[in-house]
C-alpha positions, 0 to 999 in steps of 0.5 A: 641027278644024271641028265641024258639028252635023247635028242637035240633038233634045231628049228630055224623057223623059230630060232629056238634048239627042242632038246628031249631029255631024260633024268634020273634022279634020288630022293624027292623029284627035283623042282622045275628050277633045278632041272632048268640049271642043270639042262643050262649047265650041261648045254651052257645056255643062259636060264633065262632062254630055256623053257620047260614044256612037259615033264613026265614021271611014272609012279614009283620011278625015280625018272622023268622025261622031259622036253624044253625049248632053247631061244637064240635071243629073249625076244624070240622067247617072248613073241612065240612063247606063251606067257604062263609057260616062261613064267612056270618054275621062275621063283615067285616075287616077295611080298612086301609088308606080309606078316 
């Protein structure tokens, strides 16, 4: 996978950077937990701070473009963010005592 930032604003008003990012990849589209580790790793920021807001792929490209927000603090993150998108792409709990 080859990340490329387009561009990286900072919004003091919500503490938070909004990074716009491009990534080509080969193979299968990678899953939203491995784009969120490498856009961490390039950034060095914790996952936990970062949240995927789009992701777009056109058919038969081996590119998405993206956007995602980086917080200052996990509680920055839980006041403005909606819940279901801090939650798209974490791993999903085991259930306990399924066949």
């Amino acid at each position: 996978m080859d990340v490329t930032i387009e561009s990286d604003k900072r919004n003091e008003l919500l503490s938070r950077r909004e990074v716009e990012f491009t990534l080509k990849y080969e193979g299968a589209t990678p899953s939203r937990m491995q784009i969120t580790g490498k856009l961490c790793a390039l950034l060095n920021v914790k996952e936990s701070l970062v949240v995927l807001d789009s992701l777009h792929s056109s058919f038969g490209m081996t590119q998405v473009t993206g956007t995602a927000r980086i917080y200052d603090t996990e509680d920055g993150k839980k006041t403005t963010e909606r819940p279901y998108l801090s939650a798209r792409g974490m791993p999903k709990p085991k259930e306990e005592g399924a066949a």
